[in-house]
C-alpha atoms as one frame of an Amber mdcrd trajectory, in Angstrom:
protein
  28.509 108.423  24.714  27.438 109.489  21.557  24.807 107.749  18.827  25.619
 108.283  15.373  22.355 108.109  13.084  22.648 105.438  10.782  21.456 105.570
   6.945  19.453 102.153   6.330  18.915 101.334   2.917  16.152  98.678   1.112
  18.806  95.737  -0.275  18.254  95.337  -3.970  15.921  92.732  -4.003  18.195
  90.331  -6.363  21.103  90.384  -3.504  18.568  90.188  -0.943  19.418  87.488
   1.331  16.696  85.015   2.450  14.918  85.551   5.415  12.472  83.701   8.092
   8.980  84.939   7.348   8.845  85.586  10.667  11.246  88.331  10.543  10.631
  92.026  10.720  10.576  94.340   7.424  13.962  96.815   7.913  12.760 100.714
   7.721  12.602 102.179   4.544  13.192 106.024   4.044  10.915 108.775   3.821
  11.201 108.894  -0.398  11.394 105.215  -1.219   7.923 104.020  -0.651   7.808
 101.044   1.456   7.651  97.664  -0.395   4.365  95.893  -0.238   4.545  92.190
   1.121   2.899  89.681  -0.423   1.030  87.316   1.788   2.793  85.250   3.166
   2.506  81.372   1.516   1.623  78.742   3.081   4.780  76.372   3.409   4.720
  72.969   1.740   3.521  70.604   4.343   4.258  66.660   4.147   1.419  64.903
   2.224  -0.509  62.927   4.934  -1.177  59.451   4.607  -4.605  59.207   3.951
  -6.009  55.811   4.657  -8.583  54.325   2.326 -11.425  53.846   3.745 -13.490
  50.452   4.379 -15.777  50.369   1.684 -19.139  48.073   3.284 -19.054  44.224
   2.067 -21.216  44.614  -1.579 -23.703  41.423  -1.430 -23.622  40.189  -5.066
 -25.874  37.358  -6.352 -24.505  34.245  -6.446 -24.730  32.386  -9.752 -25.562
  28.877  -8.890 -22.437  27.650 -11.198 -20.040  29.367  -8.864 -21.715  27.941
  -6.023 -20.629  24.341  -7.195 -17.906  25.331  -8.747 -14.699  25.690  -5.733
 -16.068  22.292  -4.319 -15.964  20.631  -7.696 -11.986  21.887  -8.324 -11.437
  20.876  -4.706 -12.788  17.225  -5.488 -10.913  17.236  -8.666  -7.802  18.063
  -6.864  -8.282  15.584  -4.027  -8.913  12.674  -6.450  -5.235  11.574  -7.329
  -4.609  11.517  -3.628  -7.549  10.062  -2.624  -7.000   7.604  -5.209  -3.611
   7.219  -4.261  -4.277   6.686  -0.525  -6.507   3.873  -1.349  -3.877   2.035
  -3.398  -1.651   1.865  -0.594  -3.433   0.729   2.371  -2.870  -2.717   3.373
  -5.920  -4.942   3.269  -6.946  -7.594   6.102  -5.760 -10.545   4.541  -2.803
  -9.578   2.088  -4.661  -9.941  -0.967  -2.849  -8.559  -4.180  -5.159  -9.854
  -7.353  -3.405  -8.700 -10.760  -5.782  -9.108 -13.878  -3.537 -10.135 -17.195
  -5.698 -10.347 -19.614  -9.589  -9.446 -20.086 -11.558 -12.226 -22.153 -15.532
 -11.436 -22.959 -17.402 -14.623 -23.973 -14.853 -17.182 -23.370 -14.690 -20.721
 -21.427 -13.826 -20.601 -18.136 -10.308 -20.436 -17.207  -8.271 -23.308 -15.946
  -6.952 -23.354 -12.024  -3.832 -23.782 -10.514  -1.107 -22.762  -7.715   2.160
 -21.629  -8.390   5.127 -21.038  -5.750   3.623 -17.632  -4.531  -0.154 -17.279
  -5.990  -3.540 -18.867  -7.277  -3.439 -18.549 -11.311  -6.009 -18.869 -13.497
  -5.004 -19.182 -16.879  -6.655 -20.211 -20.576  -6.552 -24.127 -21.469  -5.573
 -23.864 -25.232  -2.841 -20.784 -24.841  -1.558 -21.571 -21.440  -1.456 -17.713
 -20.736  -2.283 -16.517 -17.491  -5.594 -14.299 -17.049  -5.476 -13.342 -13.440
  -2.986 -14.044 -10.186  -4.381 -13.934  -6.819  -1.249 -13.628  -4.320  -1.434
 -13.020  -0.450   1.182 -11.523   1.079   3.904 -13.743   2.814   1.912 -17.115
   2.168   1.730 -19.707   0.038  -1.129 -21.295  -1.440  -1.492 -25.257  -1.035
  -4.662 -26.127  -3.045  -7.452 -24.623  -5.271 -10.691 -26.283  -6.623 -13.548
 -25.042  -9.146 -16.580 -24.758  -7.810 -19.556 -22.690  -9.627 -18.451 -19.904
 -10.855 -15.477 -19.659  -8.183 -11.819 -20.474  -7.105 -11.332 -21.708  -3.691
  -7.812 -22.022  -2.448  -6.301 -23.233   0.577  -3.349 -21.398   2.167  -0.521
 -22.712   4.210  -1.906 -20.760   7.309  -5.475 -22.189   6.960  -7.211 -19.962
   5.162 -10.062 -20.204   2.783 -10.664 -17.886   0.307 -13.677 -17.198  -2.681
 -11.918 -15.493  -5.658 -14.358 -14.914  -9.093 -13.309 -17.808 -11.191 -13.670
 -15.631 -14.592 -11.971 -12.694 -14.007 -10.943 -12.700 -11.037 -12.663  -8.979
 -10.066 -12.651  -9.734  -6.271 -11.992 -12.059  -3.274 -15.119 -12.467  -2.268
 -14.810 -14.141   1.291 -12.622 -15.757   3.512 -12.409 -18.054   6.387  -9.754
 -19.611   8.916  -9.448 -23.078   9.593  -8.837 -23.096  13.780  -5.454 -25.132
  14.150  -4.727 -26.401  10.954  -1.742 -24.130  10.213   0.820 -26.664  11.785
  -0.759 -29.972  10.395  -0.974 -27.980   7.137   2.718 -27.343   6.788   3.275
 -30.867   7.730   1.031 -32.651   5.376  -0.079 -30.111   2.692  -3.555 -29.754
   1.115  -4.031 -32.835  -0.224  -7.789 -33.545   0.205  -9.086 -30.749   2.128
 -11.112 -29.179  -0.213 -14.028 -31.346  -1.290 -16.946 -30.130  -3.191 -20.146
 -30.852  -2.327 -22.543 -30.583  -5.411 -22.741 -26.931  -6.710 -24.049 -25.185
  -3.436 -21.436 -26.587  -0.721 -17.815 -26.485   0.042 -16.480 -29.388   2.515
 -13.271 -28.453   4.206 -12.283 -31.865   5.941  -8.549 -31.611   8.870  -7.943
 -33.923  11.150 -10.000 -32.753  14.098 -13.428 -31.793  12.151 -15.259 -31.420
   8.892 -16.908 -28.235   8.347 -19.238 -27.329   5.307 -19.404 -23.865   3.756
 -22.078 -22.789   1.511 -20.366 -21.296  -1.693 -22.610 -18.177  -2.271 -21.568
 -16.293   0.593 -18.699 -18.421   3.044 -21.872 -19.194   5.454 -20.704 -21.951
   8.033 -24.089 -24.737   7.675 -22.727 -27.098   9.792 -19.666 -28.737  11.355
 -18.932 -32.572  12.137 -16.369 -33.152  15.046 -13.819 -36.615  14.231 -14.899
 -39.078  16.990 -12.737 -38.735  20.181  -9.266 -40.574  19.578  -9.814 -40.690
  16.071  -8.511 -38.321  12.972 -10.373 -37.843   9.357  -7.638 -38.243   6.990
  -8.270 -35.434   4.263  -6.764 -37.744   1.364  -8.335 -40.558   1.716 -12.134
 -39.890   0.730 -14.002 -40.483  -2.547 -17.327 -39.539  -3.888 -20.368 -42.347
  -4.377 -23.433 -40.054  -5.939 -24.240 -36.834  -4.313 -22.675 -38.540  -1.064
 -18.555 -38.031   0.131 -17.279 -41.149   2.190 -14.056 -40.520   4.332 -11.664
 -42.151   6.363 -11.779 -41.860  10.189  -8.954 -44.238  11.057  -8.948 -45.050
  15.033  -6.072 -46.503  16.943  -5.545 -50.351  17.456  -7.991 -51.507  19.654
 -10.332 -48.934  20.078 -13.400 -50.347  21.564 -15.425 -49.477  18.838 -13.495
 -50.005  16.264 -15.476 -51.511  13.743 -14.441 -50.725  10.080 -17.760 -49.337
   9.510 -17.039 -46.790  11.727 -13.940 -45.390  10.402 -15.955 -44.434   7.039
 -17.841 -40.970   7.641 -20.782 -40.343   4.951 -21.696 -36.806   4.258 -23.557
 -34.661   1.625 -24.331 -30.909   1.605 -26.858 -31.634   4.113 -24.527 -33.100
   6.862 -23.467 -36.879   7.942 -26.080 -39.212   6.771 -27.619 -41.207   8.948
 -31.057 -43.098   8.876 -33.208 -40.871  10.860 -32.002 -37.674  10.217 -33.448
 -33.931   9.807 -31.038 -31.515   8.775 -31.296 -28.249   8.087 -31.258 -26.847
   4.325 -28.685 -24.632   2.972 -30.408 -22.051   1.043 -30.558 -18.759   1.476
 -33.369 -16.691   2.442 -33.712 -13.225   2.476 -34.694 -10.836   4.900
């Protein structure tokens, strides 16, 4: 076998074909000087992600404005709903007061009860000023008394509203077992003044006195046994109220003196009593 030399020859570097770097240098002859290389170039690597780094927490002063200043937008923002969430819970008793008409300096409104609510209204005009409604009950009676308007409703409650403007129900208080003689009979008579201090509230079954201030129970008076008060049947003789007690036929002690109950603010009068005063005292 024979080996033929072969010429190699240095491609013109325009029609040079690329090459790996890697990749030998072919020979070059003996009068072509050898063709210098160039060092090699680093090849373009991927840009790494560089991550930022955590810079430390800077600490700056705290302006005392900016310290007050998120919880003041968060109040802000809470007060339509807070305001909102008041308007729609239910209160104990049903009480819806709606104030018509605002009146500085004026005489005191007049009283009375419509289908639904308590109204107090002005004498010469005949408008309303404020409505006092309770929710699903109907109000039998209402009486002046100081500065207030006390009402009777058809489940036997008593109530204190502000005569003037009617800014708030002040108290209340339940009548034990008088709902079903109240929607019987109505409230004819139950309410019953007592000078300017005390409330009488006269059923059937008792007579209990309220001081007007604050709804404070002073003192109750049980009908004698087998006998009823009767509410409408009572009139006032001075500072004293005189009321019925009718007793059945033949009671044994049925003298007509006995059927007529005296009270005042102080309690039944009797000769040789010592009640109890009604004022209040602080603590």
């Amino acid at each position: 076998m024979v080996v033929l030399p072969v010429e190699v020859t240095a491609p013109h570097p325009d029609a040079a074909s690329p090459r790996p770097p890697d990749e030998a240098s072919p020979r070059t002859s003996a009068a072509e000087p050898a063709p210098q290389r160039s060092a090699a170039l680093p090849r373009p690597a991927h840009p790494a992600t560089v991550q930022p780094a955590e810079s430390a927490p800077q600490h700056h002063p705290c302006h005392p404005f900016r310290r007050f200043l998120l919880p003041a937008l968060a109040l802000l923002l809470a007060a339509p709903v807070l305001a909102a969430a008041h308007q729609a819970r239910s209160t104990p008793f049903g009480d819806h007061v709606t104030v018509h008409a605002r009146v500085a300096h004026e005489a005191r409104p007049s009283l009375r009860t419509t289908r639904d609510a308590v109204e107090a209204y002005d004498a010469e005009t005949g408008r309303p000023r404020w409505s006092y409604a309770r929710e699903g009950r109907r109000p039998l009676a209402v009486v002046p008394a100081r500065g207030e308007a006390i009402a009777l409703w058809d489940d036997g409650l008593v109530t204190d509203t502000a005569r003037d403007d009617g800014r708030a129900v002040r108290w209340h208080r339940a009548l034990p077992g008088a709902s079903p003689w109240l929607a019987d009979h109505g409230g004819n008579g139950v309410l019953r003044p007592l000078g300017a201090r005390m409330l009488a509230v006269v059923t059937p079954q008792r007579i209990a006195a309220y001081r007007i201030a604050d709804g404070d129970l002073r003192w109750v008076l049980p009908a004698r046994q087998g006998c009823e008060f009767a509410p409408a049947r009572a009139v006032r003789l001075g500072t004293a109220l005189l009321i019925a007690q009718p007793c059945p036929a033949g009671d044994a002690t049925g003298s007509w003196t006995g059927e007529i109950i005296a009270v005042d603010d102080l309690g039944r009068i009797t000769p040789d009593r010592t009640p109890l005063g009604n004022e209040r005292h602080s603590a």
